[in-house]
C-alpha positions as CSV (number, residue, x, y, z in Angstrom):
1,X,-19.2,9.0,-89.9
2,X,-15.8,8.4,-89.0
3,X,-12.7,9.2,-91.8
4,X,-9.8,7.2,-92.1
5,X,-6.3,7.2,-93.8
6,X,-4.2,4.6,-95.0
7,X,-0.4,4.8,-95.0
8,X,2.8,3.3,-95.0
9,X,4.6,0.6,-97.5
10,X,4.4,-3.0,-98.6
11,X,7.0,-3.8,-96.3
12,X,9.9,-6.0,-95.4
13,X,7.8,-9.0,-94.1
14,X,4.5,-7.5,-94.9
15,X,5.9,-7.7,-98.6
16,X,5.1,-11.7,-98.3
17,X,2.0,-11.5,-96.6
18,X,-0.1,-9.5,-98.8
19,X,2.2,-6.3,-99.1
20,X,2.9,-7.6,-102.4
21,X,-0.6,-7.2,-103.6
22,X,-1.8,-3.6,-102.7
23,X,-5.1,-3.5,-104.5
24,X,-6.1,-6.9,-102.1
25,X,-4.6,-5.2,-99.2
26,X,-6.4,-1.7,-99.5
27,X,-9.4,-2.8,-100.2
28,X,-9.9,-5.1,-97.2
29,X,-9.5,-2.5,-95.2
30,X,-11.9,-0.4,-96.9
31,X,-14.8,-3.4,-96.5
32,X,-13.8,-4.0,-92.7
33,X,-14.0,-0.2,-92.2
34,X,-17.6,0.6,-94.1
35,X,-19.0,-2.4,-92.1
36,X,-18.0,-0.4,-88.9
37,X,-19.6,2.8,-90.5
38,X,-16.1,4.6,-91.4
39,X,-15.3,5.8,-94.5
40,X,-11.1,5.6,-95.8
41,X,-11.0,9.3,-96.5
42,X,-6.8,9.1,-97.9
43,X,-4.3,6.9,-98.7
44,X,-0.8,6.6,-99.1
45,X,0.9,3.3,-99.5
46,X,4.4,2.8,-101.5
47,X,4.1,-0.6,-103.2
48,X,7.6,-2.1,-104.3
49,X,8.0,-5.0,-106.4
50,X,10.6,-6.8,-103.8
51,X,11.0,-6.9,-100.1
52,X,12.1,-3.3,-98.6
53,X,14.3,-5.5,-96.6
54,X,16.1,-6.1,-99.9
55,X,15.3,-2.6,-102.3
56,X,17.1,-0.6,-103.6
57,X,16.8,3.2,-105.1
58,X,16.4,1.7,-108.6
59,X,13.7,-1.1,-107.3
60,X,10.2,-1.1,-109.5
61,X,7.8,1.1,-107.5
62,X,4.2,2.8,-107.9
63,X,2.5,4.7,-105.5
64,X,-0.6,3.9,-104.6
65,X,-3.6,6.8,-103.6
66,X,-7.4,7.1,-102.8
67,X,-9.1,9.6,-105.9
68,X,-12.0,12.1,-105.5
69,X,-14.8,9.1,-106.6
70,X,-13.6,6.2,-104.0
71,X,-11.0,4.8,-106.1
72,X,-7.7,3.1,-105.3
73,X,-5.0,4.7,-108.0
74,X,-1.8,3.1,-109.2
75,X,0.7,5.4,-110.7
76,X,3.5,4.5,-113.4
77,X,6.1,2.4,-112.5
78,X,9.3,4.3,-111.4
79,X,12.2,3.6,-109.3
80,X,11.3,3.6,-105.7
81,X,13.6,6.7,-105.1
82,X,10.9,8.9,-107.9
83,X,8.3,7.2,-106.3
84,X,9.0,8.0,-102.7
85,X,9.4,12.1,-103.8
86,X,5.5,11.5,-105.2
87,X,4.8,9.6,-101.7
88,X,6.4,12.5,-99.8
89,X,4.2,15.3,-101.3
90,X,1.1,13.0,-100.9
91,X,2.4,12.7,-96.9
92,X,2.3,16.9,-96.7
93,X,-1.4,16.7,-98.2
94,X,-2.4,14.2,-95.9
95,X,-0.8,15.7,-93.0
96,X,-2.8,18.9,-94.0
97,X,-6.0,17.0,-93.7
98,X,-5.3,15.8,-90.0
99,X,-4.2,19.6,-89.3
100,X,-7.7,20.5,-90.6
101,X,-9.5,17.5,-88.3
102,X,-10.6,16.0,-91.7
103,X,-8.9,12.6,-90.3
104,X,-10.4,11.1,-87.0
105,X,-7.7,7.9,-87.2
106,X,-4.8,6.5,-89.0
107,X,-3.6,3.2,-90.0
108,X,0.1,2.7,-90.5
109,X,1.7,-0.2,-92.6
110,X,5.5,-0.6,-92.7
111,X,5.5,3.2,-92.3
112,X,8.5,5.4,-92.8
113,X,7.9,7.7,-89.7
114,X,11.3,9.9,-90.3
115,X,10.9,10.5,-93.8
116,X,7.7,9.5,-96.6
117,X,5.4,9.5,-93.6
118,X,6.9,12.2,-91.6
119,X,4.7,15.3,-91.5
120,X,1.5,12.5,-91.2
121,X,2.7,11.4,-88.3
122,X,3.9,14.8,-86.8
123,X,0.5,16.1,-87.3
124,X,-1.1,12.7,-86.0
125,X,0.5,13.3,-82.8
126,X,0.2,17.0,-82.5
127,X,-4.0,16.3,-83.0
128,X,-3.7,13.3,-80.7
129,X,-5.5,11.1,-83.9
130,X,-5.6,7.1,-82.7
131,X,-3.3,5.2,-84.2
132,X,-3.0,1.8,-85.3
133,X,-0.8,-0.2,-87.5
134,X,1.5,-3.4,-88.1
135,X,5.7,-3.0,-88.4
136,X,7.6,-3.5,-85.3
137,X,10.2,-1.0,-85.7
138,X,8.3,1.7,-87.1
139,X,5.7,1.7,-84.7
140,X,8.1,1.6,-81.8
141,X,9.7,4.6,-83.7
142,X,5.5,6.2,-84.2
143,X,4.9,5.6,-80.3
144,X,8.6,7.5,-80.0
145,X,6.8,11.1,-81.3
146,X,4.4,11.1,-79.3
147,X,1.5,9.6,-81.3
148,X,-1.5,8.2,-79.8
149,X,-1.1,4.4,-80.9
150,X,-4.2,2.1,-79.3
151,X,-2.6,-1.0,-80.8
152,X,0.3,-2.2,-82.8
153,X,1.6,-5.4,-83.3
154,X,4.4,-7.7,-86.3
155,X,3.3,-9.2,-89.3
156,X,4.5,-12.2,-88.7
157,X,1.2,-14.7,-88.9
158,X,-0.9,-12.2,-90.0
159,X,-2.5,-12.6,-93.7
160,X,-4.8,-8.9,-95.5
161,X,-8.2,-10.0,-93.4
162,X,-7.1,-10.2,-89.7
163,X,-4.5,-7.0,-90.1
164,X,-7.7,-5.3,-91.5
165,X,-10.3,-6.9,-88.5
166,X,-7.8,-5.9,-86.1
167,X,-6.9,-2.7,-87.2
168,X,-11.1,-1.3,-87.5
169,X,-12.0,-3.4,-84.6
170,X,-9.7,-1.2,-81.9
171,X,-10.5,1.9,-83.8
172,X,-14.3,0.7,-84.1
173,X,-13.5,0.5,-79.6
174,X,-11.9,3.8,-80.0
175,X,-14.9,5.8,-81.7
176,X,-17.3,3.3,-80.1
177,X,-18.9,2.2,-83.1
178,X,-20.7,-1.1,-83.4
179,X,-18.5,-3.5,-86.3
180,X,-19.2,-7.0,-87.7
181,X,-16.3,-8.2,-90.0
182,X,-17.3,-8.6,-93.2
183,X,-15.9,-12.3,-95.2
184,X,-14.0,-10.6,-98.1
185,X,-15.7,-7.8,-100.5
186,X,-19.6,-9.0,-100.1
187,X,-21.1,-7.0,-97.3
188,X,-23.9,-9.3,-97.4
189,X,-21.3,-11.7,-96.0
190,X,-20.8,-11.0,-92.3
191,X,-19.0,-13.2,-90.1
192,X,-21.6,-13.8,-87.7
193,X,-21.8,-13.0,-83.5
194,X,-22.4,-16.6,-82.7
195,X,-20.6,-19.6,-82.5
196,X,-20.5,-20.0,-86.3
197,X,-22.9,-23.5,-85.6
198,X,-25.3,-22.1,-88.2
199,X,-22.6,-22.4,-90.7
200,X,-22.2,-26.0,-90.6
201,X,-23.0,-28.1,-93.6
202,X,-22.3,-31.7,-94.0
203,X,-22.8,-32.1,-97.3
204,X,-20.5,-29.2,-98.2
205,X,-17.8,-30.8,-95.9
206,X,-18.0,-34.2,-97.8
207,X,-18.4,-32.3,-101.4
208,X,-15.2,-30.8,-100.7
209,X,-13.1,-33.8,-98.7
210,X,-14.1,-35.5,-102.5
211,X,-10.6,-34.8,-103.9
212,X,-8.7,-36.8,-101.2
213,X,-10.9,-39.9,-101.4
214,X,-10.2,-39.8,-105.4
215,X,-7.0,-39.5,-104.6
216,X,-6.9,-42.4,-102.2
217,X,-8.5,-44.6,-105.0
218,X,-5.8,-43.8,-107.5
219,X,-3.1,-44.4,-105.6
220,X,-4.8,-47.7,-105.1
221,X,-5.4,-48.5,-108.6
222,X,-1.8,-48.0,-109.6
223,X,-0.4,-50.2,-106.2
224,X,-2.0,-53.0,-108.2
225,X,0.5,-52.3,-110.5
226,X,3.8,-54.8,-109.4
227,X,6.2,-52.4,-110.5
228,X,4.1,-50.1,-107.9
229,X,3.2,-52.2,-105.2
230,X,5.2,-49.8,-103.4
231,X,2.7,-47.3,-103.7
232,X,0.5,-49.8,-100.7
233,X,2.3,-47.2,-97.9
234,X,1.1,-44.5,-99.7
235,X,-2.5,-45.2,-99.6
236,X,-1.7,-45.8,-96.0
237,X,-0.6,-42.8,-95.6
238,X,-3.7,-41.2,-97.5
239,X,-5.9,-43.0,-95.4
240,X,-4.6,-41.6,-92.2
241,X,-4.2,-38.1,-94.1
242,X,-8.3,-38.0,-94.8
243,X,-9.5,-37.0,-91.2
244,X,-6.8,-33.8,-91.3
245,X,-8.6,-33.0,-94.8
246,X,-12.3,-33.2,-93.3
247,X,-11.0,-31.3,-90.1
248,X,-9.3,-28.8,-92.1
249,X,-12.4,-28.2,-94.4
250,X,-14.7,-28.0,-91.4
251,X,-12.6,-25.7,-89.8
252,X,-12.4,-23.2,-92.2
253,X,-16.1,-23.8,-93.0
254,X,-17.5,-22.9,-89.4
255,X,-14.5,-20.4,-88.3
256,X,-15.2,-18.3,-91.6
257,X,-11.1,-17.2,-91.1
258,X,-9.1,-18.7,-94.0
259,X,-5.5,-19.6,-92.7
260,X,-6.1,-19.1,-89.3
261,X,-8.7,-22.0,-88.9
262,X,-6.5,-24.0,-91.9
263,X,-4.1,-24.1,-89.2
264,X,-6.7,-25.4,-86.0
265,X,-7.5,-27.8,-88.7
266,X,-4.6,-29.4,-89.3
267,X,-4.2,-29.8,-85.9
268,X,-7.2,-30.9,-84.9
269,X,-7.2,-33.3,-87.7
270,X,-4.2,-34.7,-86.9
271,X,-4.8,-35.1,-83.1
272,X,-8.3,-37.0,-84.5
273,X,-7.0,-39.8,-87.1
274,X,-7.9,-42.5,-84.6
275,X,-11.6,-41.6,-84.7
276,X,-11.5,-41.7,-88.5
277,X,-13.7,-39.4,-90.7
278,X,-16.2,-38.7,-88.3
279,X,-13.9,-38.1,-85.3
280,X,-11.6,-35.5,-87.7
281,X,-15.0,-34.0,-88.8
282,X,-15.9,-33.2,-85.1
283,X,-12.7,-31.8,-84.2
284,X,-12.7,-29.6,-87.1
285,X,-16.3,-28.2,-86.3
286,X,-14.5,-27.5,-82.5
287,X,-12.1,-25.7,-84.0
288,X,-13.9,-23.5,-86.1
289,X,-15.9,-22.8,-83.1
290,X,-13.1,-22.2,-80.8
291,X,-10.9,-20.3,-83.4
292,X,-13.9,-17.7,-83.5
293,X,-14.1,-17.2,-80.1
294,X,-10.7,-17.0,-79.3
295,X,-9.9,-14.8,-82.0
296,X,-12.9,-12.0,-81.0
297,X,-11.3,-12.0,-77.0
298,X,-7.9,-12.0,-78.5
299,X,-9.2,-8.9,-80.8
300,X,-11.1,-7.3,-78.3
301,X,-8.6,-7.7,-75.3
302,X,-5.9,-5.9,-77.7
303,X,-3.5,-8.7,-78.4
304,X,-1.1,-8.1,-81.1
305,X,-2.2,-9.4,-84.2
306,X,0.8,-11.7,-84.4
307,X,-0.5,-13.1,-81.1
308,X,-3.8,-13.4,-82.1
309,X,-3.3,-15.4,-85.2
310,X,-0.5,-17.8,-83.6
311,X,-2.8,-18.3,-80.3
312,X,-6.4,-18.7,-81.6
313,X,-5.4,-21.5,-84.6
314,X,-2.6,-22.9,-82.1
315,X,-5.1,-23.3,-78.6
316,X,-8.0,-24.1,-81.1
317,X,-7.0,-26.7,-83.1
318,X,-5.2,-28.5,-79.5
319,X,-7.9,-28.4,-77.6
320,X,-10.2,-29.4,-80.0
321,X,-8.0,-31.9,-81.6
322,X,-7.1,-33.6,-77.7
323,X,-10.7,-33.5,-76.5
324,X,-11.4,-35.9,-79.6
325,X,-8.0,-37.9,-79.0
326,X,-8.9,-38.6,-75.5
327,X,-12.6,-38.7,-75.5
328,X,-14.3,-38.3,-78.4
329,X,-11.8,-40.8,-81.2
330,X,-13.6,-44.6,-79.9
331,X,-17.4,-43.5,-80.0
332,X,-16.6,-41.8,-83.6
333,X,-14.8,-44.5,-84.8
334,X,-17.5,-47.2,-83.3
335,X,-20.1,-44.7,-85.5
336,X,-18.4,-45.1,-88.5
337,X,-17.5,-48.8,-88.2
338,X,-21.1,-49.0,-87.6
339,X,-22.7,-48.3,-90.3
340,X,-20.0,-49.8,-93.3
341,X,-21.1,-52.6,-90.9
342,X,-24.6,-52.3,-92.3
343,X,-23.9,-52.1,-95.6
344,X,-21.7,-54.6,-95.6
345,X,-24.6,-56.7,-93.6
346,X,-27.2,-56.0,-96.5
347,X,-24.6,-56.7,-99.3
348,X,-23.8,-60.0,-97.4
349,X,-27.9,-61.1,-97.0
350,X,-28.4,-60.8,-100.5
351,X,-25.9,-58.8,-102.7
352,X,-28.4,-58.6,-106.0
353,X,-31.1,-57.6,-104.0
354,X,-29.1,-55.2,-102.2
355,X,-27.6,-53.7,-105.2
356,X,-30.9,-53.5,-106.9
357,X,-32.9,-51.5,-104.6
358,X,-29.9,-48.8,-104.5
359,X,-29.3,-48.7,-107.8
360,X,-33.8,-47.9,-108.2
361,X,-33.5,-45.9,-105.1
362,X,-30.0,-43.7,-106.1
363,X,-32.2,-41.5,-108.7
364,X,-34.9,-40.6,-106.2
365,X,-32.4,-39.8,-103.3
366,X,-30.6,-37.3,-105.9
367,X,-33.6,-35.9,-107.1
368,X,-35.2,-34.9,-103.6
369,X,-31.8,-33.7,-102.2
370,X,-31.2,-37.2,-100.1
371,X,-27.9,-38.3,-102.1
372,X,-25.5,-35.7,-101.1
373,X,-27.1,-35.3,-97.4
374,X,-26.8,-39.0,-96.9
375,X,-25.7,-41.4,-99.5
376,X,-22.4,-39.1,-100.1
377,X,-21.0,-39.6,-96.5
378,X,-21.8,-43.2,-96.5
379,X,-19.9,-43.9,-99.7
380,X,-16.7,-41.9,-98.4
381,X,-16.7,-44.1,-95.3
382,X,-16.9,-46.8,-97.1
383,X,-14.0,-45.4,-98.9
384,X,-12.0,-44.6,-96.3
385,X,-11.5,-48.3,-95.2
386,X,-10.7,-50.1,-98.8
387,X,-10.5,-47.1,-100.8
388,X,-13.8,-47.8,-102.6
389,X,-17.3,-48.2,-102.2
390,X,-20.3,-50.3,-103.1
391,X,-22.4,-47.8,-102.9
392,X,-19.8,-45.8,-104.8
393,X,-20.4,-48.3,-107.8
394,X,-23.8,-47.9,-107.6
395,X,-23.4,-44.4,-108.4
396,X,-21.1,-44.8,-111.4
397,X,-23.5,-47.8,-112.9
398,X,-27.0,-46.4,-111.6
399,X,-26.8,-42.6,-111.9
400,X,-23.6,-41.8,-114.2
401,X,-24.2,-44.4,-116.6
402,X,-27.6,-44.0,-117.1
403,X,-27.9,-40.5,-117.0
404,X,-24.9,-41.0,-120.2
405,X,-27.2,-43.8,-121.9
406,X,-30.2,-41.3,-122.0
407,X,-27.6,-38.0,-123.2
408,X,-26.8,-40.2,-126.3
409,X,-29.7,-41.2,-127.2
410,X,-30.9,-37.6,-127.3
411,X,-27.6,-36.9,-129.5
412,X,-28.6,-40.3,-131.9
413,X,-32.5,-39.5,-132.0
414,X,-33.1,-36.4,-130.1
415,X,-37.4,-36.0,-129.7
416,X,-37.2,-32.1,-130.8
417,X,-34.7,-30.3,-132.5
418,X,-32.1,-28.2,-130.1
419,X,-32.3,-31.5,-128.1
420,X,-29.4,-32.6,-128.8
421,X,-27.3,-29.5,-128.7
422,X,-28.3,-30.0,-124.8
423,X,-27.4,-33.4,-124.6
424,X,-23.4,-33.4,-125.8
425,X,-22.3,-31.3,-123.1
426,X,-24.1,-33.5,-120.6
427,X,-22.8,-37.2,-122.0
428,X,-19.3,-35.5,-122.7
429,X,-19.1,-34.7,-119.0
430,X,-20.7,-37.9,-118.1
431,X,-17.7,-40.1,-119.4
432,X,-15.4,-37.4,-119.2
433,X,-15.5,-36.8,-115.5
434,X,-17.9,-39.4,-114.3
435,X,-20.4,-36.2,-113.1
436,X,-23.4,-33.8,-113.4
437,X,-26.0,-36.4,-114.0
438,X,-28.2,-33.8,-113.6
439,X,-27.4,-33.1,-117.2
440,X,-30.4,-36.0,-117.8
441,X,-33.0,-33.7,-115.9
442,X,-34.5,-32.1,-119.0
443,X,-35.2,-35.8,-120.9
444,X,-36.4,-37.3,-117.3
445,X,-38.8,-34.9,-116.5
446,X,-40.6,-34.9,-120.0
447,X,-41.4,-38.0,-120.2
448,X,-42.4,-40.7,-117.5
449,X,-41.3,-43.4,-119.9
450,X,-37.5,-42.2,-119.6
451,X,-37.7,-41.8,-116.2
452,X,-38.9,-45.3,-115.6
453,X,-36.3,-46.6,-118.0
454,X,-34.0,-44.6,-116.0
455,X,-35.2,-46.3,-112.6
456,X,-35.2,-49.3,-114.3
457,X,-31.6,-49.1,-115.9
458,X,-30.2,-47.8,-112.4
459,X,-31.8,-51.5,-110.9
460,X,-30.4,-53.7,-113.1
461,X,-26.9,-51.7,-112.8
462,X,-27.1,-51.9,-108.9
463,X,-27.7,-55.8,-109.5
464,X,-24.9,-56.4,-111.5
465,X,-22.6,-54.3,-108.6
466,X,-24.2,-56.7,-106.2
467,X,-23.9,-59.7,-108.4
468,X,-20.4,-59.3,-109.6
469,X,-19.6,-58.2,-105.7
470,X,-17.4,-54.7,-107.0
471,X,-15.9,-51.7,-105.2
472,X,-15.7,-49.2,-106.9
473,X,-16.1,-45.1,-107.2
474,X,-17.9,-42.4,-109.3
475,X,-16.3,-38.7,-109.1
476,X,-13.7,-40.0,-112.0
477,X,-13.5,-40.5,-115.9
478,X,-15.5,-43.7,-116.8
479,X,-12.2,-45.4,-118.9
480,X,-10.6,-45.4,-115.7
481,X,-13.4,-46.1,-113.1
482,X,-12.7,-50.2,-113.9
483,X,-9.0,-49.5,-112.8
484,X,-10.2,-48.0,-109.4
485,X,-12.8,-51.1,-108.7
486,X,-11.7,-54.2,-107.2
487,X,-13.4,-56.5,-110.1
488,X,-12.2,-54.6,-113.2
489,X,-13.7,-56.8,-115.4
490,X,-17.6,-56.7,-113.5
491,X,-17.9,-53.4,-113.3
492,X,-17.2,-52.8,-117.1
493,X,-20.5,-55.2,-117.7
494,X,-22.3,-53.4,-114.7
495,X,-21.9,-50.4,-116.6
496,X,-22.2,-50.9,-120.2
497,X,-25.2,-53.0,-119.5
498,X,-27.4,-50.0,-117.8
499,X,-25.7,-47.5,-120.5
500,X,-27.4,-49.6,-123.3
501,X,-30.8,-50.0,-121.5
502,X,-30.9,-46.2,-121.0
503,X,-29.8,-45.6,-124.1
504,X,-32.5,-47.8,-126.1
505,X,-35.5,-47.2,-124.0
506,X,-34.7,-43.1,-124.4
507,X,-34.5,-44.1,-128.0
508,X,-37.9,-46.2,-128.4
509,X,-39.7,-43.5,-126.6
510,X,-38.0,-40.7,-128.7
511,X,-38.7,-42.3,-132.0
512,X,-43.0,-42.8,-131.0
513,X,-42.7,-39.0,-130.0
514,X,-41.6,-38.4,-133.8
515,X,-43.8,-40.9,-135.5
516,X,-47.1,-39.3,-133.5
């Protein structure tokens, strides 16, 4: 096994990008290096409380150290000029180690190479120990005394995960040691060797783009508002803003590299509005792709780290985000014109009848894993034309609703006791946030009878949707969920009617569990 030291300081610029918090900083380097099979054998890092560009002799200061069991020490706050006398007799000890071969490579940080770090580095380059490290100047000044530095780069663009990936990856090179980067503190999570294609999940993409397609639907509600018709542009805006969002989330998702693939993202995303949803979900998944690649040669071929970061999200997210604006933008955008076609076809044949069978169907497909595979995506491009959905009332009336309805009659006239202890937390939720109908499970599954009623309230809530023709959405509090539909009035009926049906079949069933 290879040993390792840390040294150095939080830095001018490094202050801002993770110098700031040394625990974080430390300890990614510690997982990257015991994926590679090395083990951080010292450590020597001055943490101030402001920028060294801007510190002073009486700046807040701790020093920050490696103990006999593994762990990172923090000692008492002190001005950085006491603090720096603690770092310097820590530098002689170090040094000593290297002089003794106990130290096979180094990583500097902002070091001080004429003064805290001194004797580590004189030793470093009398032993010829690789080097690597971030801090223009310093390093210039490292490479200067003859130290063996295999790669160096800024800080500028770099965040705690890619300085740590580069800096074990070129000594992982050096000591020819096989490394997989490892996705924050889990070693079980290990960014993968391929494309990152395995990591794609639709669902989870949709999940998470939720938040802008509420948004959307606010901002709609309260343009209905005269003194806020002005707010119209806005959901514009929003509506253009919702491919970035899905590229961005997609990105990140497949890449498994945080701000590098945020950035491909948004420029993929931005590059894919014309191809709507769909068109900004494939350019993300491009860009995660393509930010992984590029990122490894980048690594591997010895780029700074400044470099790397700036090239792999910049060339990723362009090409990525082009190849859909010139190619890719009409077929996505036919795809998802396509199928809000189709609903729109079925609502126009026969709106009840349409309405009905989703609101019967919408508890099966959640149940056996269908509504957030399918149904989810389908409501959120509905959404992203008129800012709400049909199926999205569906939801609300057939699955929110109901699954509220059944909670409260467990509350009223629970069948056993403890019952409804289990049942507040579900209905609270259910009108509080217009979620986790899952919360009816326990009451479904016991008894057929409730889950019929349950099928049976979800129909007659889809055919009141379909009847009364509404828009709307699920995903928000059920007082406001009337503002957000285009026929406020309808969907209050559509789902107070279901509620009630829920609610008094749960209770009929309940009360001839008691009486037997």
């Amino acid at each position: 096994m290879k040993h390792i030291a840390i040294i150095g300081s939080s830095g001018g610029n490094l202050y801002n990008l993770g110098g700031k918090k040394p625990a974080k900083l430390l300890e990614e380097i510690r997982v990257q290096a015991n994926s590679a099979g090395m083990k951080l054998h010292a450590v020597q890092f001055v943490g101030a409380e402001e920028s060294m560009d801007s510190a002073k002799q009486d700046t807040k200061a701790s020093l920050w150290q490696l103990d006999e069991s593994g762990t990172f020490t923090q000692s008492e706050r002190a001005n950085l000029s006491v603090v720096n006398e603690e770092a310097r007799l820590l530098d002689q000890k170090i040094a000593d180690l290297i002089e003794e071969e106990q130290i096979d490579g180094l990583i500097v940080m902002s070091g001080d190479p004429n003064d805290t770090n001194q004797h580590v580095i004189r030793a470093a380059a009398k032993k010829q120990v690789p080097v690597v490290g971030t801090g223009g100047t310093s390093m210039a000044t490292i490479a200067t005394l003859g130290a063996r530095v295999i790669a160096t780069s800024g800080t500028t663009g770099t965040t705690n995960r890619t300085r740590a990936v580069s800096f074990i990856t070129s000594l992982s090179k050096e000591f020819q040691l096989s490394y997989r980067p490892i996705l924050g503190s889990n070693p079980s999570n290990q960014i993968s060797n391929g494309l990152g294609w395995r990591n794609i999940n639709i669902r989870g993409i949709m999940m998470s783009a939720l938040p802008g397609f509420i948004a959307m639907a606010l901002i709609l509600a309260l343009s209905k508002i005269p003194a806020l018709s002005g707010l119209s542009e806005v959901f514009d805006l929003l509506i253009g803003a919702l491919p970035v969002v899905i590229a961005v989330i997609a990105a990140k998702q497949v890449s498994e590299l945080d701000e590098v693939s945020i950035v491909a993202g948004v420029i993929a995303g931005v590059l894919s509005v014309d191809g709507g949803i769909i068109g900004g979900m494939i350019a993300g998944i491009l860009a995660g792709v393509l930010v992984r690649i590029l990122f490894r040669k980048f690594v591997e071929w010895r780029f700074p780290m400044t470099t790397v970061n700036i090239a792999a999200g910049g060339i990723a997210g362009l090409f990525s985000g082009l190849l859909v604006y010139y190619f890719i933008a009409p077929i996505a955008l036919f795809i998802g014109d396509g199928i809000k076609q189709l609903i729109e076809l079925a609502v126009d044949f026969n709106p009840i009848l349409a309405g009905t069978i989703a609101g019967v169907l919408i508890w099966p497909a959640i149940i056996g894993g269908v509504y957030h595979a399918a149904i989810l995506p389908i409501v959120l491009l509905e959404m992203e034309r008129t800012g709400n959905s049909f199926l999205g009332a569906v939801d609300m009336v057939g699955l929110v609703m109901v699954a509220a309805g059944i909670n409260l009659a467990n509350i009223i006239r629970p069948r056993d006791k403890g019952e409804a202890a289990v049942a507040v937390p579900g209905f609270l939720i259910n009108l509080g946030f217009g979620t986790f109908v899952e919360s009816a499970y326990p009451f479904m599954f016991s008894s057929k009878w409730i889950f019929a009623g349950a099928l049976l309230s979800g129909g007659i809530g889809g055919a009141l949707v379909g009847f009364f023709e509404v828009r709307g959405t699920a995903y928000v509090p059920t007082f406001t969920a009337p503002l957000l539909a285009n026929h406020s009035l309808g969907f209050i009926i559509a789902m107070l009617v279901p509620c009630l049906v829920a609610f008094f079949v749960t209770l009929i069933v309940n009360q001839i569990k008691r009486a037997k």
